[in-house]
Steps between C-alpha positions, in 0.01 A plus 500: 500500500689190644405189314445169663225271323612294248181514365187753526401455825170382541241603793329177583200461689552401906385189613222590704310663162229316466614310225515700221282779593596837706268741578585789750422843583862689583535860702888605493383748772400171716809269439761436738868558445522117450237511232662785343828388452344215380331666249791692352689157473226350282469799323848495350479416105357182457245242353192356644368145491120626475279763355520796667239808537524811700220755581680779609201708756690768679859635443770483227720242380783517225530171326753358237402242265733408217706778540167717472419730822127573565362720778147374648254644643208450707231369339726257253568127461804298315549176393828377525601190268713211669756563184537881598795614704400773751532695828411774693664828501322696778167485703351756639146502759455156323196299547435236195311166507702235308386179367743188321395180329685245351418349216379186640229678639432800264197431234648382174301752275662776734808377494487479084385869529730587741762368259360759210508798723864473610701767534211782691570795668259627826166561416316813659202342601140704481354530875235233490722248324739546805234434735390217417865322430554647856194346657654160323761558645357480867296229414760297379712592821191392722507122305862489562413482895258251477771199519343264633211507208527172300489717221730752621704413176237547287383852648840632432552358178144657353584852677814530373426371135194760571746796555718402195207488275423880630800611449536334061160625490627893584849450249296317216234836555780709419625315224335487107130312621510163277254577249705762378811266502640473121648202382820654530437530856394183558804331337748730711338369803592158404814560385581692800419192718700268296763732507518537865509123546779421257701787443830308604454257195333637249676808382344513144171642351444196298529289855177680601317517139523122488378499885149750393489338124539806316803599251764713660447807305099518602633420872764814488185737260244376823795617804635780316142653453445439857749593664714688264849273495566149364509163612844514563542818656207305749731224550811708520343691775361236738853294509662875571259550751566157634882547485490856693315352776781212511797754438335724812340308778752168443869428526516241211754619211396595104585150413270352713193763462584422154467124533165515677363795261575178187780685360773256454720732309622735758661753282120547348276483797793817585426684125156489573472624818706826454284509183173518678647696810788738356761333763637193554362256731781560733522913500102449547599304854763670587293874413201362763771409787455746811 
C-alpha cells in the first residue's frame, strides 16, 4: 500500500448534493466505466463529512471498517459514522440505495442517538422492515426531482431524517429495550459519549467521574459490570483505535500521531501502544504495508 495523505483522507460531499443531503439509488451493473472508476477512487480508505447509510438489496459487498471486514447481504443496512475509516473490498451484482446527511440537517435527537449507537455492524433486516425503508427510499428519490418545489429543501431534509430514524429504530430493536436498561447501562452510555468526544485530553478515569458526578471507583464498578473492562482499558482502547487508523491510512510520523492523540511524552504514547497492541506503533505500520 503506497501512502500519500498526510492525513485520513476524507470523502466529501460534491457540490451539486443538495446541500447536505444525498439520496440515490446505485446499480454497479448500470454504471459506466467513468462511474466505476470513480467509484473505486472514492472507495479507497477514507472519512466522510456526513452520515452515511447503505441498504444493500441485491448482491454482495465486503466492507472494512476499522480494520473490521463484514460481508453484507441482501436484505441489510449500515450506518457508517463520519469518524469511521472505511472502504470497499469487492462488489458483486450490487444494487444498494444510499442516503448521507450532515449534521446541519440531521434531527438533533437522532444525531444524540446516533452518537450512542456508534460503532454497528449490518443489520439483517426482517422482510417487511425492508420494504418499507425501501419504499422510503423511492419516495425520497421522487422529492429529490422535484427542484423547482419551494420546499424542495424541506422534502429532502424530512425524507432523509425519515430514513435515519428507520434505520436507529431497527439497531436500538436489537439492542437491550430501555426499560430493561440498568443503571449501569445507562451510565456507560454516557460515559461512552464523553469518551468519544474527548479522548485526546482526558486520559484519566477521574477526568470522566468528575464530568458524570460520581466517584471514580462507582464509575469503573458501573463500566466494568457492563462491559466487562475498566475505564482505562476504555480509554486506552479508543486513542489505540484512533492511533491505528492514523499509523494506517496517513503518512504523519509517531511523533505527530502522538501529538494529536494528547500525548506529549512520546516515549509513553510509544509504551502504551505496544501495550495495548503487542507491537510497536511502527512494526504495526510497517506489518499493514502491501
Amino acid at each position: 500500500m503506497s501512502k500519500k495523505n498526510k492525513s485520513i483522507p476524507i470523502n466529501r460531499m460534491t457540490e451539486d448534493a443538495h446541500t447536505g443531503i444525498v439520496i440515490e439509488r446505485l446499480n454497479f451493473n448500470d454504471l459506466s466505466t467513468e462511474e466505476k472508476a470513480s467509484f473505486e477512487e472514492e472507495n479507497q480508505a477514507h472519512r466522510h463529512d456526513r452520515h452515511s447509510f447503505f441498504l444493500l438489496e441485491e448482491g454482495t459487498v465486503a466492507i472494512e471498517i476499522d480494520f473490521e471486514k463484514y460481508i453484507i447481504k441482501p436484505s441489510s443496512v449500515i450506518y457508517i459514522h463520519p469518524n469511521q475509516v472505511h472502504h470497499t473490498v469487492t462488489t458483486e451484482n450490487v444494487t444498494v440505495s444510499c442516503w448521507a446527511i450532515n449534521n446541519e440537517n440531521l434531527n438533533a435527537e437522532y444525531l444524540k442517538l446516533l452518537e450512542e449507537i456508534t460503532p454497528v455492524k449490518p443489520l439483517a433486516l426482517e422482510k417487511e422492515i425492508f420494504s418499507v425503508i425501501s419504499e422510503a427510499v423511492s419516495l425520497g428519490l421522487q422529492f429529490s426531482e422535484l427542484k423547482s418545489d419551494k420546499l424542495y429543501h424541506s422534502l429532502l431534509k424530512d425524507s432523509c431524517n425519515a430514513l435515519v430514524a428507520l434505520v436507529i429504530s431497527q439497531y436500538l430493536k436489537n439492542a437491550s429495550s430501555t426499560d430493561k436498561i440498568s443503571r449501569f447501562e445507562v451510565i456507560t452510555k454516557t460515559f461512552r459519549t464523553l469518551l468519544e468526544k474527548n479522548y485526546t485530553t482526558l486520559k484519566r478515569p477521574a477526568d470522566y467521574s468528575k464530568k458524570l458526578n460520581i466517584s471514580t471507583p462507582y464509575l469503573n464498578e458501573c463500566i466494568k459490570n457492563a462491559t466487562g473492562f475498566s475505564v482505562s482499558h476504555h480509554i486506552q482502547e479508543r486513542v489505540v483505535l484512533e492511533a491505528k487508523r492514523l499509523l494506517y491510512h496517513s503518512d504523519k510520523s509517531v511523533k505527530e500521531i502522538a501529538s494529536v492523540l494528547g500525548y506529549d511524552d512520546y516515549a509513553y504514547f510509544s509504551r502504551l501502544f505496544t501495550k495495548i497492541t503487542g507491537m510497536s506503533a511502527l512494526v504495526f505500520r510497517n506489518k499493514n504495508l502491501d
